[in-house]
Structure formats: C-alpha cells, structure tokens
PDB file of N, CA, C and O in Angstrom:
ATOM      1  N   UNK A   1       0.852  -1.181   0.000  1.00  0.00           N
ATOM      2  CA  UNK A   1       0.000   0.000   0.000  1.00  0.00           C
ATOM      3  C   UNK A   1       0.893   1.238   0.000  1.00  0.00           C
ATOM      4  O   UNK A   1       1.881   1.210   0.733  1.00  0.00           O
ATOM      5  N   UNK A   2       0.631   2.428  -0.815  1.00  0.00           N
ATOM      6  CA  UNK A   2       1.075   3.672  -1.027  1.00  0.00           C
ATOM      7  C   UNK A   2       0.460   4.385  -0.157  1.00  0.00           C
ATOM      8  O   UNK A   2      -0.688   4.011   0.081  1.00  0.00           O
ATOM      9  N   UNK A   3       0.841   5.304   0.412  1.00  0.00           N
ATOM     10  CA  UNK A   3       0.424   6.370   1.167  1.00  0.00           C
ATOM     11  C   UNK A   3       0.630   8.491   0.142  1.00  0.00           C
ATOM     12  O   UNK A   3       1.770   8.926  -0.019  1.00  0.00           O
ATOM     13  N   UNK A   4       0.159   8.816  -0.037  1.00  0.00           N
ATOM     14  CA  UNK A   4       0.272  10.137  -0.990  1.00  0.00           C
ATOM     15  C   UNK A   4      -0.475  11.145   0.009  1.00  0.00           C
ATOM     16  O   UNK A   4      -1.546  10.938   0.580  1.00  0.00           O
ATOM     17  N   UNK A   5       0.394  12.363   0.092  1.00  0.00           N
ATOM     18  CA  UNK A   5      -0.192  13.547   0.544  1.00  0.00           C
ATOM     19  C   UNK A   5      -1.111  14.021  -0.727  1.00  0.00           C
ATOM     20  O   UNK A   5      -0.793  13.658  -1.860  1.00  0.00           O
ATOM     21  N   UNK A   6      -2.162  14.774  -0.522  1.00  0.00           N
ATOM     22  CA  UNK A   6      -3.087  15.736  -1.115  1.00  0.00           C
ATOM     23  C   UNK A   6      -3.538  16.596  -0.316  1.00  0.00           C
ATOM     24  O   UNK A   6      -4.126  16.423   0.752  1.00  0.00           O
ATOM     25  N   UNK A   7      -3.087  18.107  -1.162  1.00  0.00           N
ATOM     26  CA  UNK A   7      -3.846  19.346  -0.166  1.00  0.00           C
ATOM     27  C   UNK A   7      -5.097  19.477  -1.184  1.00  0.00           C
ATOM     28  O   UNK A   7      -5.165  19.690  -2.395  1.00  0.00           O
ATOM     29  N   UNK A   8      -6.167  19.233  -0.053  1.00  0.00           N
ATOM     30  CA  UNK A   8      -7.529  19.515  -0.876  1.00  0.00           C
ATOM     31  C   UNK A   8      -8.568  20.267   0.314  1.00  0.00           C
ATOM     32  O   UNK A   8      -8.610  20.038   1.523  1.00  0.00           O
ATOM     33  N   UNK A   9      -9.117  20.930  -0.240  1.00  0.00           N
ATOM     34  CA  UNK A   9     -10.142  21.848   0.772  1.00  0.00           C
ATOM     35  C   UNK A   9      -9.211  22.379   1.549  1.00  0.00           C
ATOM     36  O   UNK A   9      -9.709  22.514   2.666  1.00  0.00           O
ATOM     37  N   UNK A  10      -7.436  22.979   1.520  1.00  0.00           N
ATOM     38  CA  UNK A  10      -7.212  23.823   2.561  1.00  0.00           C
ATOM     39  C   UNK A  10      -6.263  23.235   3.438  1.00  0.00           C
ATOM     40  O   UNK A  10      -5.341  23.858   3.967  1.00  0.00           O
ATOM     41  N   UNK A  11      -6.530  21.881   3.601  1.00  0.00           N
ATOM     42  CA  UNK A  11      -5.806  20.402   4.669  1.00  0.00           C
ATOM     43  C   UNK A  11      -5.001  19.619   3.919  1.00  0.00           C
ATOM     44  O   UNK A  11      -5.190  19.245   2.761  1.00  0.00           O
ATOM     45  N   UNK A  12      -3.871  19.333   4.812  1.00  0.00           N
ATOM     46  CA  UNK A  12      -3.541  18.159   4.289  1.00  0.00           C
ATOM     47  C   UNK A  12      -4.066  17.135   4.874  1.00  0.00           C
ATOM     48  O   UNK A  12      -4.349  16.870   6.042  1.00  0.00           O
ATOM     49  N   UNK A  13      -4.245  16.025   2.822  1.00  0.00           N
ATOM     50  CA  UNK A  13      -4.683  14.558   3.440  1.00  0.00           C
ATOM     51  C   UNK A  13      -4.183  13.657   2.867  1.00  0.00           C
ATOM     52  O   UNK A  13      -3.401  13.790   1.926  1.00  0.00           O
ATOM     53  N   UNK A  14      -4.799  11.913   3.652  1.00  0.00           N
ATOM     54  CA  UNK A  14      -3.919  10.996   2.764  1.00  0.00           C
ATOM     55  C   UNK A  14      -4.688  10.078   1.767  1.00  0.00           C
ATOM     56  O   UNK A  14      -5.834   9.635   1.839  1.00  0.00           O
ATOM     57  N   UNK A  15      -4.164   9.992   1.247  1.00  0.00           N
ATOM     58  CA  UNK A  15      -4.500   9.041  -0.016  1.00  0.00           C
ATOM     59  C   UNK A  15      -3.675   8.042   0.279  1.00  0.00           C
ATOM     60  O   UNK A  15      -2.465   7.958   0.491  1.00  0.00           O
ATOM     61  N   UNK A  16      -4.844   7.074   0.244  1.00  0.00           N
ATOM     62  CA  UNK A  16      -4.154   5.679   0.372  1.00  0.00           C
ATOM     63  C   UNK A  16      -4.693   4.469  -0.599  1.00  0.00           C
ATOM     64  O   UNK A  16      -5.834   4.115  -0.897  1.00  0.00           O
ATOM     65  N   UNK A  17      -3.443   4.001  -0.954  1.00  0.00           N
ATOM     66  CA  UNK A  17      -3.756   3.541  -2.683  1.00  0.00           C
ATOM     67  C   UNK A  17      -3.159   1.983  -2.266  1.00  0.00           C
ATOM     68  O   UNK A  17      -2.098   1.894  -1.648  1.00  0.00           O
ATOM     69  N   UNK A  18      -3.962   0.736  -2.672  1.00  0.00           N
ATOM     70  CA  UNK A  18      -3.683  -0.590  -2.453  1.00  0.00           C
ATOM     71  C   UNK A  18      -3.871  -1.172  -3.662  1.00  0.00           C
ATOM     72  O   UNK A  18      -5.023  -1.194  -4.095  1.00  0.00           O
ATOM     73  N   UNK A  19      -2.862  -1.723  -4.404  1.00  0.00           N
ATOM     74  CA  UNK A  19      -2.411  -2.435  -5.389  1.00  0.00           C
ATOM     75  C   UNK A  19      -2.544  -3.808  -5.284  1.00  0.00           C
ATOM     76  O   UNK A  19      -1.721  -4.327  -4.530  1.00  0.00           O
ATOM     77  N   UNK A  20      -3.715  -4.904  -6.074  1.00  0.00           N
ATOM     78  CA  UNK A  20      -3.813  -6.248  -5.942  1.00  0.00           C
ATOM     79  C   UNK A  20      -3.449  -6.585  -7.599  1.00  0.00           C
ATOM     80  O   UNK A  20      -4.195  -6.771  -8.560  1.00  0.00           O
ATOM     81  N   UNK A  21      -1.611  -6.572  -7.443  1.00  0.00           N
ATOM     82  CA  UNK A  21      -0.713  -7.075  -8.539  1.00  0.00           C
ATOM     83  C   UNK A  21      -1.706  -8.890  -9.156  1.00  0.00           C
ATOM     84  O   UNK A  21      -1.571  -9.378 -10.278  1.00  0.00           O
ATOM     85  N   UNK A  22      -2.430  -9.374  -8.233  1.00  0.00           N
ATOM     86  CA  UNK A  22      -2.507 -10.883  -8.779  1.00  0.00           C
ATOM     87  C   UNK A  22      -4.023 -10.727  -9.129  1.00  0.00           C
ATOM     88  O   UNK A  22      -4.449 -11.579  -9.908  1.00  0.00           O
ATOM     89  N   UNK A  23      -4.676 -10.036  -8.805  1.00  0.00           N
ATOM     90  CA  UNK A  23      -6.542 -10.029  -9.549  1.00  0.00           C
ATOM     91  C   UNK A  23      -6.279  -8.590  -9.922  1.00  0.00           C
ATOM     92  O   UNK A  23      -7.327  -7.944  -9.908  1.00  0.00           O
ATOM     93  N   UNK A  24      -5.229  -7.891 -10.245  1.00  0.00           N
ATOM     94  CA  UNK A  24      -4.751  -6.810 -11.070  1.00  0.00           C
ATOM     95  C   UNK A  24      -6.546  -5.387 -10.944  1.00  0.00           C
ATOM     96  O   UNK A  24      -7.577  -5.151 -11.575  1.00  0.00           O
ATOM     97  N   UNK A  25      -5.756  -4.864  -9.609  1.00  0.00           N
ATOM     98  CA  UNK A  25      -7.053  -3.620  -9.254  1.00  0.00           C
ATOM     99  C   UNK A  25      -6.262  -2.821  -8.250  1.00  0.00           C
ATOM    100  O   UNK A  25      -5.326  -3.111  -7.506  1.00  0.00           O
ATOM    101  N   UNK A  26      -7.041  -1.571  -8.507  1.00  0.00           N
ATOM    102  CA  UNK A  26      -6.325  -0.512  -7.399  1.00  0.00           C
ATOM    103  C   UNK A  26      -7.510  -0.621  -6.659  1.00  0.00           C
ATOM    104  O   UNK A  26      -8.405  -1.356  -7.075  1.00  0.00           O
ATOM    105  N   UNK A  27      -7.671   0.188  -5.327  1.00  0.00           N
ATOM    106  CA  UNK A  27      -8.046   0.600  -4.458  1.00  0.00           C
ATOM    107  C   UNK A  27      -7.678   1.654  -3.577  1.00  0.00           C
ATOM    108  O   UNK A  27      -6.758   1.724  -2.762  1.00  0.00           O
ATOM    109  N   UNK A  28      -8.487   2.387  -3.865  1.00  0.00           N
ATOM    110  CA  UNK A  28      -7.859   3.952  -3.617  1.00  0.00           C
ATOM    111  C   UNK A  28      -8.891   4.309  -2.176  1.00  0.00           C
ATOM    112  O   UNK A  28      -9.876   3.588  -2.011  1.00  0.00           O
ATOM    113  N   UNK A  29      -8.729   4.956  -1.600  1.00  0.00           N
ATOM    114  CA  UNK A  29      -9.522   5.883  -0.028  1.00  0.00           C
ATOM    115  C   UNK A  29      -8.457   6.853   0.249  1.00  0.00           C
ATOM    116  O   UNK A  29      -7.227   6.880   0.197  1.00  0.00           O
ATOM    117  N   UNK A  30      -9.841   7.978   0.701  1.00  0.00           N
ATOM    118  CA  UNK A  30      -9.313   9.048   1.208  1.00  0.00           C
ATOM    119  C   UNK A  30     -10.145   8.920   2.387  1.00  0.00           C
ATOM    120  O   UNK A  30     -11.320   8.738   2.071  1.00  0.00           O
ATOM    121  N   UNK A  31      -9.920   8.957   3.782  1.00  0.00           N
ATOM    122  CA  UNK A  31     -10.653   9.144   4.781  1.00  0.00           C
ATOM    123  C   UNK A  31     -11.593  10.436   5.122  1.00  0.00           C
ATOM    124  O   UNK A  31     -12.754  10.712   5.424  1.00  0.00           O
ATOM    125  N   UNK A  32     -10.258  11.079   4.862  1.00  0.00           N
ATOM    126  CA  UNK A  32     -10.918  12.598   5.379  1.00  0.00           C
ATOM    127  C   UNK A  32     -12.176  12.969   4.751  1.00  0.00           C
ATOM    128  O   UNK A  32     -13.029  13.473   5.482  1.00  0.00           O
ATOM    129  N   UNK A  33     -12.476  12.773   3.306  1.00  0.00           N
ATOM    130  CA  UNK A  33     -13.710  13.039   2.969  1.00  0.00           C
ATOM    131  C   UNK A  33     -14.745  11.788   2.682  1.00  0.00           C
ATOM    132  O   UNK A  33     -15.608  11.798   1.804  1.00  0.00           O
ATOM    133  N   UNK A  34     -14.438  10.513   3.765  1.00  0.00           N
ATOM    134  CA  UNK A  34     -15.255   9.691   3.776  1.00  0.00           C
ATOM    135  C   UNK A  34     -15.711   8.842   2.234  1.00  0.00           C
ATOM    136  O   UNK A  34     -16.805   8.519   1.771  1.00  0.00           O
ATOM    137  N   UNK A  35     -14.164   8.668   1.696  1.00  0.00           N
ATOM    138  CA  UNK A  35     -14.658   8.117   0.142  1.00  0.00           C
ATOM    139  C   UNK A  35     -13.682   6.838  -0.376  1.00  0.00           C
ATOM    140  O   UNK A  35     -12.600   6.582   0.152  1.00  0.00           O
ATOM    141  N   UNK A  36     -14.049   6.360  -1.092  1.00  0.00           N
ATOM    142  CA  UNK A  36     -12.901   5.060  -1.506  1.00  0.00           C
ATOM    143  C   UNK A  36     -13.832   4.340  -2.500  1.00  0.00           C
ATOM    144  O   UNK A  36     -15.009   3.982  -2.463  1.00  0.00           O
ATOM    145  N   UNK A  37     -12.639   4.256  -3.583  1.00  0.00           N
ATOM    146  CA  UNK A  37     -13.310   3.786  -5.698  1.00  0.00           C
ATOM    147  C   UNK A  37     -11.767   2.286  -5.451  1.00  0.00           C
ATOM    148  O   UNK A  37     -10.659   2.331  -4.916  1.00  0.00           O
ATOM    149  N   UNK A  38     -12.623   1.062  -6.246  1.00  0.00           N
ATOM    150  CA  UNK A  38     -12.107   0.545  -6.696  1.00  0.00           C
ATOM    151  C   UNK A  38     -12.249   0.537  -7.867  1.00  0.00           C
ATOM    152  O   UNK A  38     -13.373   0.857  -8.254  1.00  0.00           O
ATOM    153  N   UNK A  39     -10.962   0.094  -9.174  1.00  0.00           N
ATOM    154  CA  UNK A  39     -11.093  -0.257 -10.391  1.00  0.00           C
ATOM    155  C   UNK A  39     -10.046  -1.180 -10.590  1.00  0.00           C
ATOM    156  O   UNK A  39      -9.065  -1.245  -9.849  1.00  0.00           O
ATOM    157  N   UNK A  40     -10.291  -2.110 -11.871  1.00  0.00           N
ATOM    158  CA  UNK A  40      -9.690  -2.554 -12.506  1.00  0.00           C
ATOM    159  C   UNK A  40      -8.472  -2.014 -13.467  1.00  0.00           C
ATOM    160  O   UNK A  40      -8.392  -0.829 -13.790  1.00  0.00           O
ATOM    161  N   UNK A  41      -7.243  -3.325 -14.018  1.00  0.00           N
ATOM    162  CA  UNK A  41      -6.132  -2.399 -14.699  1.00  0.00           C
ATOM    163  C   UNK A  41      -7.077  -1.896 -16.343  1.00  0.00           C
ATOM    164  O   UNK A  41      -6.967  -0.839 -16.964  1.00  0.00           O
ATOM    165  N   UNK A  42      -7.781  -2.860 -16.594  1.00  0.00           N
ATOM    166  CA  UNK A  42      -8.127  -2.775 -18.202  1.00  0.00           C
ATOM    167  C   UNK A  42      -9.572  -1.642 -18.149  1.00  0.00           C
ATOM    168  O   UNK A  42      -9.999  -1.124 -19.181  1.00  0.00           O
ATOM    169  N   UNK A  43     -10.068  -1.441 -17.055  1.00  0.00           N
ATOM    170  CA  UNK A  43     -11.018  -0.374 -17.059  1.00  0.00           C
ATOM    171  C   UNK A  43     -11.047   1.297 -18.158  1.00  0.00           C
ATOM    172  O   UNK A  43     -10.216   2.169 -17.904  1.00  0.00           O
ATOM    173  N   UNK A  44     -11.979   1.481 -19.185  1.00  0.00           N
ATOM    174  CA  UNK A  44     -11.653   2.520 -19.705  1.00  0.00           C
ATOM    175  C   UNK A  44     -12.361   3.460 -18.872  1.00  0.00           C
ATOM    176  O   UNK A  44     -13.307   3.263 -18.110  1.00  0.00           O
ATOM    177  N   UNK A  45     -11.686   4.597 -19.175  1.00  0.00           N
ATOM    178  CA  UNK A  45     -12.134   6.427 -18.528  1.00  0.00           C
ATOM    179  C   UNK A  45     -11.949   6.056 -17.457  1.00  0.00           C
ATOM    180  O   UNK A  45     -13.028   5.898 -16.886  1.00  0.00           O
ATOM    181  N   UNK A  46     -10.874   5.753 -16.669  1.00  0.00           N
ATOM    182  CA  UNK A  46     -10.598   6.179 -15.263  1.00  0.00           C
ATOM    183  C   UNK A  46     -10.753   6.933 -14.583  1.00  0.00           C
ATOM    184  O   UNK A  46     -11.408   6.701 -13.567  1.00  0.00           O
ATOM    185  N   UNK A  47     -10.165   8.312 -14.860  1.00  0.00           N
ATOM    186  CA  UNK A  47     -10.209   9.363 -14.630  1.00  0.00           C
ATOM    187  C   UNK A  47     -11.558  10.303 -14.570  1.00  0.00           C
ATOM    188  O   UNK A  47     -11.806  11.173 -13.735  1.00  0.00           O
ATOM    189  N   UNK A  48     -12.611   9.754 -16.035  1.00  0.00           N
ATOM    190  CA  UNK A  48     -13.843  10.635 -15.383  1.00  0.00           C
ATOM    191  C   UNK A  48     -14.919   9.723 -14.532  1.00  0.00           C
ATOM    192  O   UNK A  48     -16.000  10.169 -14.149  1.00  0.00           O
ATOM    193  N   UNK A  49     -14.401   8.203 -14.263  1.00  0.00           N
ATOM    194  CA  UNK A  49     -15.074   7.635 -13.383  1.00  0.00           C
ATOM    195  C   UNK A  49     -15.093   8.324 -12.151  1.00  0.00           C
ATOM    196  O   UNK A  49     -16.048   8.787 -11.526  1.00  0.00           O
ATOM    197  N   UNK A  50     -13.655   8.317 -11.856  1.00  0.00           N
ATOM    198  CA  UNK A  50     -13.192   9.029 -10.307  1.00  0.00           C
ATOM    199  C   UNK A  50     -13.843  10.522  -9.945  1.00  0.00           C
ATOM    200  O   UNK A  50     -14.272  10.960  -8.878  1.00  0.00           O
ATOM    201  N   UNK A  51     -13.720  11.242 -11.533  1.00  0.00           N
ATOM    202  CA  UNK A  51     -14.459  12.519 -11.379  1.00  0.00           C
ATOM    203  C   UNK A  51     -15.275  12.456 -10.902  1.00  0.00           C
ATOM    204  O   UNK A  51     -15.133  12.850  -9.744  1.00  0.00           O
ATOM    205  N   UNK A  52     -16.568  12.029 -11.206  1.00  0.00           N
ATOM    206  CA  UNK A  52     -17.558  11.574 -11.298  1.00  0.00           C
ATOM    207  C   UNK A  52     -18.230  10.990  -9.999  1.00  0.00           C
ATOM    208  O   UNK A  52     -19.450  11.059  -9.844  1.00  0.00           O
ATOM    209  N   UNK A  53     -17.406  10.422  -9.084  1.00  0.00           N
ATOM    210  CA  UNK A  53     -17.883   9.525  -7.873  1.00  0.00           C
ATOM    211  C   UNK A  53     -17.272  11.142  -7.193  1.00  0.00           C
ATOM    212  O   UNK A  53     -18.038  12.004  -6.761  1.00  0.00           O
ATOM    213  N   UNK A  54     -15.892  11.265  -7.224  1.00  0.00           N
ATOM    214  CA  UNK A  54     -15.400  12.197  -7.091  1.00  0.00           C
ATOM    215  C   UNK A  54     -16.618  13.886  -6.196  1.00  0.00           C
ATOM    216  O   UNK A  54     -16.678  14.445  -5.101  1.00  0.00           O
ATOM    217  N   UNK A  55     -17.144  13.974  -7.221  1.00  0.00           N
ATOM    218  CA  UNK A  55     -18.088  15.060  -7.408  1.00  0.00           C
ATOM    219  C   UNK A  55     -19.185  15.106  -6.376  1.00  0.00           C
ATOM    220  O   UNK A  55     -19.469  16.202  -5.895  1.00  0.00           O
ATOM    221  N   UNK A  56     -19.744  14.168  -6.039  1.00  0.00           N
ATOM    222  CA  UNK A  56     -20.486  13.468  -4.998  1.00  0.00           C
ATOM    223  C   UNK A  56     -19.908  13.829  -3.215  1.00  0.00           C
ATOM    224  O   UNK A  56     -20.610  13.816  -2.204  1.00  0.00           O
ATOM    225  N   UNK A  57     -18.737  14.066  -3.303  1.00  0.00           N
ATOM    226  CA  UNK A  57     -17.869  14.910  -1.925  1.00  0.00           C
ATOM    227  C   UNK A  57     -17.329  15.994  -1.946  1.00  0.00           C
ATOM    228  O   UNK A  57     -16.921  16.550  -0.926  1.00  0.00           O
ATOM    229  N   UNK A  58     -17.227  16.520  -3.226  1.00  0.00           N
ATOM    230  CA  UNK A  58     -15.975  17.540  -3.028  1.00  0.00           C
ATOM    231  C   UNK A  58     -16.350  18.449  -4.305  1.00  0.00           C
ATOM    232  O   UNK A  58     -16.854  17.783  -5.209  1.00  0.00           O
ATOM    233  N   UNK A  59     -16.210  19.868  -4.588  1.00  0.00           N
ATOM    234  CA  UNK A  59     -16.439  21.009  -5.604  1.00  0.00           C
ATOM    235  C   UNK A  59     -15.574  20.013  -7.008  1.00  0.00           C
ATOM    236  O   UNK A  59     -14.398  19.652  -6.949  1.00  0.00           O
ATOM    237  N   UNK A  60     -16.362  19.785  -7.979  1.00  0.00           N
ATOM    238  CA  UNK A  60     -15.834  19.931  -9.211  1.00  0.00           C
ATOM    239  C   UNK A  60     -14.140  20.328  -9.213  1.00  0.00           C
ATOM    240  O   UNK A  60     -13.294  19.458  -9.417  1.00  0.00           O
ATOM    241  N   UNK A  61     -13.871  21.420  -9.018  1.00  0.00           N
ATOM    242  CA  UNK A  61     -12.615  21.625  -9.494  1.00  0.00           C
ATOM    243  C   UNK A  61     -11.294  20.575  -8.776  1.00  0.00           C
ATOM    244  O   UNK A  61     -10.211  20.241  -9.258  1.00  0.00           O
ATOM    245  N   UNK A  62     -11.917  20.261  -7.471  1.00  0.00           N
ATOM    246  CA  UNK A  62     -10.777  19.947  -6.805  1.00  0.00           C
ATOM    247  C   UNK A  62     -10.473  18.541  -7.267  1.00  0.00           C
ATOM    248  O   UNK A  62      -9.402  17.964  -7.451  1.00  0.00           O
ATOM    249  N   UNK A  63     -12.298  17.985  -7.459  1.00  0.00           N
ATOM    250  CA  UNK A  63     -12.164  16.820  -7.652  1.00  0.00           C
ATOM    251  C   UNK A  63     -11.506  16.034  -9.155  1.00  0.00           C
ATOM    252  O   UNK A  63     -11.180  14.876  -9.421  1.00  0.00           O
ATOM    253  N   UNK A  64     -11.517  17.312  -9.917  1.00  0.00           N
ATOM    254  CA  UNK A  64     -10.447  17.056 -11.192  1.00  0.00           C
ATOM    255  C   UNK A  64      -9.687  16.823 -11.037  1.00  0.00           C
ATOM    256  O   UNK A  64      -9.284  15.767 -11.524  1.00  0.00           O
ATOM    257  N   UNK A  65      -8.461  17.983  -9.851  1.00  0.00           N
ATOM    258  CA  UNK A  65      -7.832  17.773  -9.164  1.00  0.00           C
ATOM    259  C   UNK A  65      -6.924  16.758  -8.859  1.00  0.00           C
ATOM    260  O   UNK A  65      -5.757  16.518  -9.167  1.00  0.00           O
ATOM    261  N   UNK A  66      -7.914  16.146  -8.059  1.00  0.00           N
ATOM    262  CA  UNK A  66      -7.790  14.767  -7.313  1.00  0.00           C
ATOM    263  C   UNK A  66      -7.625  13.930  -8.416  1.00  0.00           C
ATOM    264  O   UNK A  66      -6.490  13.583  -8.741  1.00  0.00           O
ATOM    265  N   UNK A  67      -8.582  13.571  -9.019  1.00  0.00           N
ATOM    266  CA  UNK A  67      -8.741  13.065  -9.816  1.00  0.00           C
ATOM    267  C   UNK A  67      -7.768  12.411 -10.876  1.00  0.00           C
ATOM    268  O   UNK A  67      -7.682  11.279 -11.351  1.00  0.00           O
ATOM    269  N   UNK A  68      -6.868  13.932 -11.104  1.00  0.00           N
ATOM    270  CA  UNK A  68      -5.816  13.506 -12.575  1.00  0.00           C
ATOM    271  C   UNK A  68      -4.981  13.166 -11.514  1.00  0.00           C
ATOM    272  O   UNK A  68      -4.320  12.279 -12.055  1.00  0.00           O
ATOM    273  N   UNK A  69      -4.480  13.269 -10.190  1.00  0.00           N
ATOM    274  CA  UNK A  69      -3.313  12.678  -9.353  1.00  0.00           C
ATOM    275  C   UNK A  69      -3.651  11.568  -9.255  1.00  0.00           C
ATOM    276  O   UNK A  69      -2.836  10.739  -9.658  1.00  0.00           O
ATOM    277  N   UNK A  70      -4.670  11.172  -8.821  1.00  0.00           N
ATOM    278  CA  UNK A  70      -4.610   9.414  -8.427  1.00  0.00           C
ATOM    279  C   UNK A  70      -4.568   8.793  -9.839  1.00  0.00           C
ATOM    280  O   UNK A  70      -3.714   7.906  -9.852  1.00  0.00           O
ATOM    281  N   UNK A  71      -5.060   8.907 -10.799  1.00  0.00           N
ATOM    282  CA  UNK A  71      -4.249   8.130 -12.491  1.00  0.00           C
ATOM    283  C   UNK A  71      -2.747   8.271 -12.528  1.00  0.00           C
ATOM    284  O   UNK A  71      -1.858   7.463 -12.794  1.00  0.00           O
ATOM    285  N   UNK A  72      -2.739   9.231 -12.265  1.00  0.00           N
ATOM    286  CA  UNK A  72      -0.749   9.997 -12.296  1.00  0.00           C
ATOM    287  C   UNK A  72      -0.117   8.520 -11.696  1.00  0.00           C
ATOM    288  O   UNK A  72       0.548   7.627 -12.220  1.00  0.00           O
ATOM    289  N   UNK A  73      -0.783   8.774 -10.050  1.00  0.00           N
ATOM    290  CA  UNK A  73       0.129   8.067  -8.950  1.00  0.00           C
ATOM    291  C   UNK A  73      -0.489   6.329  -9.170  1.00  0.00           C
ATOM    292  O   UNK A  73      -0.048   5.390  -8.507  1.00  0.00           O
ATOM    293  N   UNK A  74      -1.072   6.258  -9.741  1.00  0.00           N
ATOM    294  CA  UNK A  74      -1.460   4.955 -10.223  1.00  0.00           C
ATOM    295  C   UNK A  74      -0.870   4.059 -10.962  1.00  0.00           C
ATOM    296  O   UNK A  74      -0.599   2.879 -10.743  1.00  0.00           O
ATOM    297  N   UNK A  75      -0.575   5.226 -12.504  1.00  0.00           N
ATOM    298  CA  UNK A  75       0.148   4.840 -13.348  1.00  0.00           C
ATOM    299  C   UNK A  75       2.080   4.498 -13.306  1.00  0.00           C
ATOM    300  O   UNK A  75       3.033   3.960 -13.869  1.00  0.00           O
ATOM    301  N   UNK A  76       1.639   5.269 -12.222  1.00  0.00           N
ATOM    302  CA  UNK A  76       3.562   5.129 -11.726  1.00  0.00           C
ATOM    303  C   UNK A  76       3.602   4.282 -11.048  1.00  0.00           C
ATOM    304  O   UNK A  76       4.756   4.421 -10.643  1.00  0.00           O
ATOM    305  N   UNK A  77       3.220   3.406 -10.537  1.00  0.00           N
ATOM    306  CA  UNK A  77       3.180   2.124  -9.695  1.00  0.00           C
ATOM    307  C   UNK A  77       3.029   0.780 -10.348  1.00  0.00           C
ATOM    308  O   UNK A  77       2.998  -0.240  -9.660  1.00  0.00           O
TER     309      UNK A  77
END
C-alpha cells in the first residue's frame, strides 16, 4: 500500500492507494472526505469515473484535481 499527501479543501490529506498485482485492481480511499473507488487495470475512462464519484464529496474543481493525481500516482506504480 502507497500512502500520498493531497492538499484539498485547505488540509492536508492521505490518499491511500492498495495495489492487488494478482486479480490486477487498485483501491484507492481518502478518509478525510469519507470516500474510496475501486477499479480494474483494463477499465476505460478512469479518470472521469473518479471525477464523477469524485463530485459526490468535493467542488468539481478539486475533484479534477484529485482526480488527474490518483491516475498519475497509479500509473507510476
């Protein structure tokens, strides 16, 4: 499991990202705003999935935000 700072709403928080290399899926949670998306590696539109659930806690912008970092920090792993 990865641990990632994100300043969102003002705070710092953590992102915590769990990698299942053998049924090949992330699992991402953020506590602080009470949220957590699983996906698959072959899943298309990642990114406006996350938006999207995303949007549901947090202003649009941030959750873009958020959003293009956890693909970023995903993809680098």
């Amino acid at each position: 499991m990865k641990i990632r700072k994100n300043i969102l709403e003002g705070m710092e928080q953590k992102v915590y990202i769990y990698e299942n290399k053998k049924e090949e899926f992330f699992l991402i949670a953020v506590p602080a705003i009470e949220w957590s998306y699983s996906f698959k590696y072959e899943d298309d539109n990642v990114q406006s999935k996350l938006l999207h659930s995303l949007t549901e806690r947090v202003p649009t912008e941030k959750a873009e935000t958020l959003s293009s970092r956890i693909v970023q920090w995903t993809t680098e792993m």
